[in-house]
N, C-alpha and C positions, 0 to 999 in steps of 0.2 A: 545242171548242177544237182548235183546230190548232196542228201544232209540222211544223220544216222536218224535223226527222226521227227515229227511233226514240229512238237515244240524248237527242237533247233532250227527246222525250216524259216519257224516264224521271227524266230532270233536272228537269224542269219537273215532275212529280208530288210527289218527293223536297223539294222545295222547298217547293211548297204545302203536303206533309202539316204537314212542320216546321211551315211558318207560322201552319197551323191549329191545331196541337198548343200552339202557344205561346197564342195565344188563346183557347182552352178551357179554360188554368190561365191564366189571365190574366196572362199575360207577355209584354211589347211586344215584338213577334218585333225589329226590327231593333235593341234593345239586347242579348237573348240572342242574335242571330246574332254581333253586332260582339264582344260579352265571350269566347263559345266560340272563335268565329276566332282573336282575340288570344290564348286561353290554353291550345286543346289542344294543343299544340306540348309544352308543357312539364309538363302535366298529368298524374299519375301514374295507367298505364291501370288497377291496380286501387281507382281512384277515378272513375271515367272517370262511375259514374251521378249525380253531384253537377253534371252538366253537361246531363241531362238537364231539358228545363222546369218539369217539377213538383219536382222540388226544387232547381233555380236559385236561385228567388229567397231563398230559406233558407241557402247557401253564398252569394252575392252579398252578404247582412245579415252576415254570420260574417265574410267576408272584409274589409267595409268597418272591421264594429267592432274589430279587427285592426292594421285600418292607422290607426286612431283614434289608439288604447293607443299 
């Protein structure tokens, strides 16, 4: 693979591992990319690993039944 240049190489790695890490816990990487984007802004950092993919979808279920209630 080629990239036009370093910095994108490393963006473009960053990018797939994420991608891949999401579907080895079986997490559709473009619904955890679009939910993390929208929410680390506000996210409190000594929570910050609830946002990581293997327990996404576990705080994703938390948060829905939440907004149920």
């Amino acid at each position: 693979m080629f990239v036009g240049s370093i910095k994108g190489g490393d963006a473009s790695a960053l990018f797939y591992s994420l991608a891949e890490t999401c579907r080895l816990n079986g997490v559709e990487p473009e619904a955890w990319f679009t939910d993390v984007i929208e929410r680390i802004g506000n996210h409190p950092i000594n929570r910050i690993d609830e946002l990581l993919p293997w327990n996404w979808q576990a705080a994703k279920a938390i948060q829905n039944l939440e907004q149920a209630a």
